[in-house]
C-alpha positions, 0 to 999 in steps of 0.5 A: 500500500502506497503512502499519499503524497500531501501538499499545500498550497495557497490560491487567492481565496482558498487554503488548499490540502491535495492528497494524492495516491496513484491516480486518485486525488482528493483536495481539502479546501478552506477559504483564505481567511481560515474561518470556514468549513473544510470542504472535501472534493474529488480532486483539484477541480472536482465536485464538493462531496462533504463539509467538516468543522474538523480537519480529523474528520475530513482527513478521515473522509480523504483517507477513506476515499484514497483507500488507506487507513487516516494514520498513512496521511502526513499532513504539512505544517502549514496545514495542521491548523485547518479548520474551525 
């Protein structure tokens, strides 16, 4: 079983956190600001498939959607403070 690569990134509205394994990606997405919801999608431009308070719960979401268990998700620094 692979590990997902995880990357951060940063657009002019959004916080973004891709993670990616084979040919599956999932994006959690939160607005600039870092108030909002995290919004789970199907990859960078896909369609919104859940909101989250918590980043545990969305990562668990992610996990489960890339097919690995949560602990094989190492999250960037820079996006251990998302969510509310």
């Amino acid at each position: 079983m692979s590990t997902p690569t995880a990357t951060y990134t940063e657009t002019a509205d959004e916080r973004l956190l891709r993670l990616q394994r084979a040919d599956t990606e999932v994006v959690i997405a939160q607005n600039r600001d870092g108030y909002a919801m995290l919004a789970v999608r199907g990859g960078p431009d896909g369609q919104e498939l859940e909101r989250y308070y918590g980043l545990d719960m969305a990562l668990d979401h992610a996990a489960e959607l890339l097919g690995i268990p949560f602990g094989d998700i190492d999250v960037p620094d820079e996006a251990s403070d998302m969510g509310m």
